[in-house]
N, C-alpha and C positions, 0 to 999 in steps of 0.2 A: 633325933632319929626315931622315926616311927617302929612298933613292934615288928611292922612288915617289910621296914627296912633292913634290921637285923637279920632278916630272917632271907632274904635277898641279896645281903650282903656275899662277895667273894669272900674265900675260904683254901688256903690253899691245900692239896691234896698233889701226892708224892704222883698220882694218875697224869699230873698234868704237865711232867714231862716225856710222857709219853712220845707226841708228835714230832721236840724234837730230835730225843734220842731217834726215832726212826730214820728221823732226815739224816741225821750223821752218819749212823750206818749204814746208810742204801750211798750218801755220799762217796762212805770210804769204800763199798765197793767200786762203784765206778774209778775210785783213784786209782784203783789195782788192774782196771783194765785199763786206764791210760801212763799208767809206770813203764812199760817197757819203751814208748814211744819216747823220742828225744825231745827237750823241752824246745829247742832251734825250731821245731814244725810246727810249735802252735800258734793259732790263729792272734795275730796281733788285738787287743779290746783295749790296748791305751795308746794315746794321742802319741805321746814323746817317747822317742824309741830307748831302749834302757843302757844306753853306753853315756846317755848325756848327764852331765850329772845333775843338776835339776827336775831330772824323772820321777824321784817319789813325791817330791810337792807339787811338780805340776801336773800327774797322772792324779793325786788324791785329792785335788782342788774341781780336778777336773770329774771326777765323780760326783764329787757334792755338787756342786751344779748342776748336774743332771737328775739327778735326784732332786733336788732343790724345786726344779724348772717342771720333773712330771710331778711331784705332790701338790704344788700351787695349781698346775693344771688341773689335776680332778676333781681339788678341791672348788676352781672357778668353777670346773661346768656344772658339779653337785649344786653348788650351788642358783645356778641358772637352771636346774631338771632339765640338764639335756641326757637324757636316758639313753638316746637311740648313738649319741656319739660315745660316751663312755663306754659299753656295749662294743659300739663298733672297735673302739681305742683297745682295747683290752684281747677281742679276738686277734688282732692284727700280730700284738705282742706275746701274747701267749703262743699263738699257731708258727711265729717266727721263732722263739724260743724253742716249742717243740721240735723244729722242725732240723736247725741247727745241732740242740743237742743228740737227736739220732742219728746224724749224719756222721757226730762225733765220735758219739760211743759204738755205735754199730760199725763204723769203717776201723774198729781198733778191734772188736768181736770177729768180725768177718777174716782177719789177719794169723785167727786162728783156724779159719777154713779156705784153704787154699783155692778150692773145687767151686766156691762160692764165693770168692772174693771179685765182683766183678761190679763193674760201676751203676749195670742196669737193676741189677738183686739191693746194692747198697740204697738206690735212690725209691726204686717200689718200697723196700723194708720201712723205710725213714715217713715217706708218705702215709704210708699204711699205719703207723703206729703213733703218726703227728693227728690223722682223724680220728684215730681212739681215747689219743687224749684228749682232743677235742669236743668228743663227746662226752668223755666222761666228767670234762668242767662244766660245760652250758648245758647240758642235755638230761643227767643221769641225775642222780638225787647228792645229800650231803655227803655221804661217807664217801664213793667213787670221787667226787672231787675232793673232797679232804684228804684222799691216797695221792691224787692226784696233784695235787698244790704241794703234798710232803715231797715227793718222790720229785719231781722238777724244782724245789729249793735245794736236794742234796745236791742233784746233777749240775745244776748252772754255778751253786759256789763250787765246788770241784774242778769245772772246765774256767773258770774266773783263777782261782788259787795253783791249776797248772799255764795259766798263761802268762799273770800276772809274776814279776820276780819281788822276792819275800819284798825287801822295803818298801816297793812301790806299796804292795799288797799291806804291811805296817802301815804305813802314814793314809792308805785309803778307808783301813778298819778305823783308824784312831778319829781322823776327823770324821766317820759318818756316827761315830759313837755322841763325841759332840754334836754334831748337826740336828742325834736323834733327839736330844734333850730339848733345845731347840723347837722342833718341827712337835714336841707331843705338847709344851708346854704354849707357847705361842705362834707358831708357825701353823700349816695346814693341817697338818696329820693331826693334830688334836682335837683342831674346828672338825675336821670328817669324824672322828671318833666318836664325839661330843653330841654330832647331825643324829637327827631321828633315822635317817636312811639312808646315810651316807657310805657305811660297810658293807649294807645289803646289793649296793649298787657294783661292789666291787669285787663278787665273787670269781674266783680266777685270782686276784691279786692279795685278798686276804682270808682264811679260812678260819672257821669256828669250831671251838671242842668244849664240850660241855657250860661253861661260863665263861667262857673266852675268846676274843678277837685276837688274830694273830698274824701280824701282816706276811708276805712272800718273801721280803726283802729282808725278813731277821732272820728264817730259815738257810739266804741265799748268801747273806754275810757270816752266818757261823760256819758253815761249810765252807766257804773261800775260805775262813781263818785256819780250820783244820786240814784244809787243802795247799796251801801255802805251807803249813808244818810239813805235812806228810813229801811235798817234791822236795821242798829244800833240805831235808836235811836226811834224807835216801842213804843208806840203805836199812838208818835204823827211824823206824815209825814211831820209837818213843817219844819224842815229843810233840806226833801227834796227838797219841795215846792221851798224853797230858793237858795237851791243849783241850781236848775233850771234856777231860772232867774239869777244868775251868770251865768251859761253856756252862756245863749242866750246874755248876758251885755257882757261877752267877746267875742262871736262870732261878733257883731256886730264893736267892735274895731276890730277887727281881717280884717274883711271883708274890714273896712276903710284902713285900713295898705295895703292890699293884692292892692288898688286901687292904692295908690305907690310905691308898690314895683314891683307887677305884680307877685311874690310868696311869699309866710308868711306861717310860719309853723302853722297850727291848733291847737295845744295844747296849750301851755300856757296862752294866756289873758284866755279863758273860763274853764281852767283845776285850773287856779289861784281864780282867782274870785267865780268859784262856790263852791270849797274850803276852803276858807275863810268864805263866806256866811254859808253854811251846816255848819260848824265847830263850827263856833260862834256862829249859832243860837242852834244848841244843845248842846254845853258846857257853855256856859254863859249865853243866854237869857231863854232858857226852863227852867232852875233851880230857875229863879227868876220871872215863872211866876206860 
């Protein structure tokens, strides 16, 4: 290692969980706007409906898959410079993303105003604020999209972790934990990491902080995990609470790791640990207190 490697080397700093502390907190509020709504009205996002018993391996098989299927996808077309399709791929999913979660959170806001509760104000609000975020990924500079990627990782795992029912939601965290290991070491996600241009290509789906890449999807699974604590086990938030600082306990192993290796997959130390924490503090500790 050269003097100027050293010197280029990562280094972790307490700054750098900054980003996802933000996301959990802008997460947990939205949980609090959709707590009072009954979990029976939300929008179905897994295959097998949750009476069958079979639903949490084939709902958490059935993620990795998908996941599986769009990493190799970006990976192929990065690899082909097809620019003008990734680009298009990307707009399609984010502006669908936006566009769903306003519809979500603002139809549970608007439930606070009577006078305003109306389907023509809910659909302009959603529109209106699906082009701003719009703009502020493709259009607007680093920071505006790096609020912008935080602030849509808390909201999508939250509406994920209020739809999904805990176990499915377990066995889907646990295998994409696995999968991540996987996808950084020999799978896609590593070869894109690894590419000269491969992140740059993917702004909207991964953002940058100081010396770091950071995909949407780890943003989007620690929020589902904290979101899963926080509805199942209503009316005490303790063990989301907990789950939390698992997250940030294994972010910060992670971060150290990432300072040796120079890539570490995001999921598992804080998908593991804040799993454990949540789990055991609402199956075993809340019962005995």
């Amino acid at each position: 290692m050269t003097e100027q490697d050293k010197l280029d080397k990562f280094r972790f700093q307490i700054v750098y969980l900054a980003p996802i502390l933000a996301s959990l907190v802008f997460g947990l509020g939205c949980a609090y706007l959709l707590m009072p709504q009954p979990q029976s009205t939300a929008i179905p996002v897994t295959p097998i409906p949750n009476n069958t018993p079979a639903a949490p391996l084939g709902n958490a098989l059935y993620f990795v898959i998908i996941v599986a299927i769009s990493a190799t996808l970006f990976y192929l077309l990065i690899k082909r410079r097809s620019k003008r399709i990734i680009k298009g791929l990307i707009v399609v999913a984010m502006t669908t993303a936006s566009l769903l979660l306003s519809l979500v959170y603002l139809n549970a806001i608007l439930n606070y105003f009577p006078s305003l509760d109306t389907l023509l104000i809910l659909i302009l609000l959603s529109v209106a604020i699906t082009v701003l975020f719009d703009f502020a990924i493709f259009r607007l500079g680093s920071i505006p999209r790096n609020a912008a990627v935080v602030g849509i990782g808390g909201a999508l795992g939250i509406f994920f972790g209020f739809s999904i029912p805990l176990w499915s939601a377990v066995l889907i965290l646990a295998f994409l934990g696995v999968y991540d290991v996987f996808a950084v070491y020999r799978g896609p996600v590593g070869k894109i990491a690894q590419s000269s241009a491969g992140m740059d290509q993917l702004q909207g789906l991964s953002f940058s902080f100081k010396d770091i890449e950071m995909g949407l999807g780890d943003l989007v699974f620690y929020s589902m995990l904290t979101g899963a604590m926080f509805f199942s086990f209503l009316p005490s938030i303790l063990p989301c609470l907990v789950s939390i600082v698992g997250i940030m306990a294994g972010s910060i192993i992670t971060f150290f790791m990432l300072e040796r290796k120079g890539i570490f997959p995001g999921l598992p130390f804080p998908i593991m640990l804040g799993l454990a924490g949540g789990l055991i503090t609402g199956l075993v500790i809340l019962p005995l207190i």
